[in-house]
N, C-alpha and C positions, 0 to 999 in steps of 0.2 A: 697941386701936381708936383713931382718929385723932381727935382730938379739940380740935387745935389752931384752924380754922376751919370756916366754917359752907359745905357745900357743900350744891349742890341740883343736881338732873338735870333736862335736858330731851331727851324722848323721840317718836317718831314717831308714838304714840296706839294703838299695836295692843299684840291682847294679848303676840304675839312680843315685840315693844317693853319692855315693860313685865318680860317672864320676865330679859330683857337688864338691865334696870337690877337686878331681884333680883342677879342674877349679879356686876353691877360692885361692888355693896354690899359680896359676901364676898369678893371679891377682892382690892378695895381696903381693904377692915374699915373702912369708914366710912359711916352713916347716915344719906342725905340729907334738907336739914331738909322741900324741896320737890319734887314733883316735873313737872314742866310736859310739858304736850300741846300740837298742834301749836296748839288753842283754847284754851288757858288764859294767862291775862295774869300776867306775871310780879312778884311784889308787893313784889320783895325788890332791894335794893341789891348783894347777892352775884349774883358771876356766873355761870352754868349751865354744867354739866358735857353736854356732846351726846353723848349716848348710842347706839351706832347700832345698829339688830337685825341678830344675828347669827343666823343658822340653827342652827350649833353650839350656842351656847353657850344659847339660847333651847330645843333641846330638851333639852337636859342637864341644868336647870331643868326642863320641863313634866315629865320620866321623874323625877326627885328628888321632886315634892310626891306622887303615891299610893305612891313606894315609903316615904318615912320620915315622910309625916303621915295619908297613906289616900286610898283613889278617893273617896271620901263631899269629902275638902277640895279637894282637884279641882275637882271640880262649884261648890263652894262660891266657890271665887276667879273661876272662870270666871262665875256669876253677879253676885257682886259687881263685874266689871269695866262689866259692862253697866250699873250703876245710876248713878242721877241724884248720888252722893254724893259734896259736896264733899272735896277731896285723897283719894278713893278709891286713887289707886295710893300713896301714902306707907302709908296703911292697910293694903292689900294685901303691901307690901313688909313691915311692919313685922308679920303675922298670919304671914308666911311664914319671918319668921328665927323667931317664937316657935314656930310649928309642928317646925321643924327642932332646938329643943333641947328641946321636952317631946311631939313626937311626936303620937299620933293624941287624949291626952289633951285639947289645944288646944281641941278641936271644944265642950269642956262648958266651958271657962275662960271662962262668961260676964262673971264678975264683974268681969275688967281689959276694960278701957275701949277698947281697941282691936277686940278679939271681938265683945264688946256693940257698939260699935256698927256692925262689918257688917253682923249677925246681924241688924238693925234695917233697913238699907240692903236684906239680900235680901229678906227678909220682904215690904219694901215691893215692889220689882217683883214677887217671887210674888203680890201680894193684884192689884198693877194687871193682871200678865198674866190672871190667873185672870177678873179683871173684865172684860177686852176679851174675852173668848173668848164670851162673853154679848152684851157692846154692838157689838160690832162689825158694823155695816149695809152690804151691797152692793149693789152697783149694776150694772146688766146694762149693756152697753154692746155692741153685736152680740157676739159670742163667750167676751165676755170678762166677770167679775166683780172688781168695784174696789171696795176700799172705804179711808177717811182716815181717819187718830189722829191723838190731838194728844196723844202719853202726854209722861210726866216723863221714864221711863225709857228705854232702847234695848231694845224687849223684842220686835223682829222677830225673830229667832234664837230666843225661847222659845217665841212664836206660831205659826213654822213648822209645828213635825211636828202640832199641832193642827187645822191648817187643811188638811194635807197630806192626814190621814186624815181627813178630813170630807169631802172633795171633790178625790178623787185622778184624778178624771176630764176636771173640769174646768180652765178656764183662768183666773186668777186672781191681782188683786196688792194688797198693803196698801201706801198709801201714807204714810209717817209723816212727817207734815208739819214735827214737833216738828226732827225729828235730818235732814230732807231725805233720806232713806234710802228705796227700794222692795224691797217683797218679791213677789217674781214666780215662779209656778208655771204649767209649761207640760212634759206629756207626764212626766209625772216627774222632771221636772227642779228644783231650787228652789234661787233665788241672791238674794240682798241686793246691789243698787248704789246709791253714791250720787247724786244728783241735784239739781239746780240750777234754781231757777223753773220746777218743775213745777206742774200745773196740772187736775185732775182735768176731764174735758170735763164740757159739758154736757146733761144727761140729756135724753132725745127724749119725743115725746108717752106711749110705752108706760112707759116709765121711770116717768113722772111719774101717768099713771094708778096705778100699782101701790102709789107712795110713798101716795098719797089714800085709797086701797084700806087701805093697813096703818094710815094715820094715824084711818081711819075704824076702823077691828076698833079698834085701841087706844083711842080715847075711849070704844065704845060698851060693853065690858066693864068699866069702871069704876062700882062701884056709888056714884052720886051722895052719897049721905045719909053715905057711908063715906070719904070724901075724905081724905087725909092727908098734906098736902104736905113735913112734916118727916121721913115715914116714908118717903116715893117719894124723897125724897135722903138718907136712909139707905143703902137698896137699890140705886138707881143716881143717883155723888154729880153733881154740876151741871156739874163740869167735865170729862163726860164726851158731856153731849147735846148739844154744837153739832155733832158727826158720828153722832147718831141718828135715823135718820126720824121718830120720833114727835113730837120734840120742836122738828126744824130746820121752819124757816120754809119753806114751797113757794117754786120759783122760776118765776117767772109767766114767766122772758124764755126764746124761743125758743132750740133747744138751735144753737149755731154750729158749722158746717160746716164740711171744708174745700172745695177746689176740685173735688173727685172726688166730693162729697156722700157723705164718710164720716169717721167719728170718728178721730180718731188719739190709739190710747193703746201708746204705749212698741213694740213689735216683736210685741206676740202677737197683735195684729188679722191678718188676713190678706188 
């Protein structure tokens, strides 16, 4: 293995991308120290290796990880990519050469420090997706239901088939304000784009009676004398109510229009 200088890769950001830098690792037998996205700022005085996705050699890698570590690690790295955690793809690279010499064993090797902390990494989007399938509030907007997060993680791709089979009838999109990404469902269809100064419209008179309506049910079943403000941010934590009705502030100012006296959200209005 090479060992003479200190290289690092920089990659496209996709997970193809990424299967591609595994690939250059065994190829070239050398270990990059970094590995940079097209969002990641580069911290190092060594120069970047440009990595490009290959189709080839990105599925020749995806067919390798369930045939010599298991479908179960599959699942696993593809979660992990989506998480909020710092140098994840160096992780990612470096879970994938140990998987490849000890095999499906890898999945229990919490104890090295690399495992451990994925394993930490997916957990945490498993607990936040798990959370938004609960907090997550829509908004009717004529045809259509929209609702906003503000997660840590990229967790539209796990929210999907959730939302998919809860309301396969309807028309609906998550907007994730965090990663500027929409999740848009329409006729059975479901795709992720990304997006630039968007802007959730704003809600009309019925809209806003309905929010008054829920904000009312939610104060009025709360038993007074049993208050427990440590315990209500337990159960749902604080950084999750600026996109929940109950919690968000009413907006008094009238819902804006366009020139056709109709909302415009994204292609699914009609």
């Amino acid at each position: 293995m090479k060992d003479d200088m200190t290289v690092n890769y920089e990659y496209d950001g996709s997970f193809e991308g990424l299967l591609c830098c595994v690939f250059e690792s065994y190829d070239q037998r050398e270990i990059p120290e970094e590995i940079f996205g097209p969002e990641t700022h580069q911290t190092t005085l060594f120069p970047a290796k440009i990595i490009e996705t290959d189709a080839v050699r990105a599925r020749r890698v995806l067919a390798s990880i369930p045939k010599k570590i298991g479908r179960e690690a599959l699942d696993f790295v593809r979660r992990a990519f989506l998480t909020c955690l710092p140098q994840k793809e160096r992780y990612i690279l470096l879970f994938l050469r140990m998987g490849y010499r000890y095999g499906a064993k890898v999945m229990r090797m919490l104890q090295d420090d690399v495992v451990n902390t994925l394993f930490k990494a997916v957990k945490f989007i498993g607990n936040e997706t798990h959370l938004l399938t609960g907090f997550i509030r829509f908004s009717v907007y004529g045809e259509v239901l929209a609702a906003q997060i503000t997660p840590k993680n990229y967790v539209l791709p796990l929210l999907a088939p959730h939302f998919r089979g809860r309301y396969p009838n309807e028309k609906f999109l998550i907007y994730d304000k965090t990663h500027e990404a929409v999740l848009i469902y329409e006729n059975g269809r479901m795709q992720i784009n990304s997006v630039e100064n968007f802007s959730m419209p704003e809600p009309d008179e019925e809209e806003l009676r309905f929010r008054r309506l829920w904000k009312m049910f939610y104060d009025t079943i709360e038993v007074e004398g049993r208050h427990n403000e440590k315990c209500r941010m337990t159960h749902m934590p604080k950084r999750y109510w600026e996109n929940m009705t109950e919690f968000a502030e009413e907006n008094k100012k009238k819902p804006q229009k366009t020139a056709s006296g109709e909302h415009k959200l994204l292609y699914l209005t009609k």
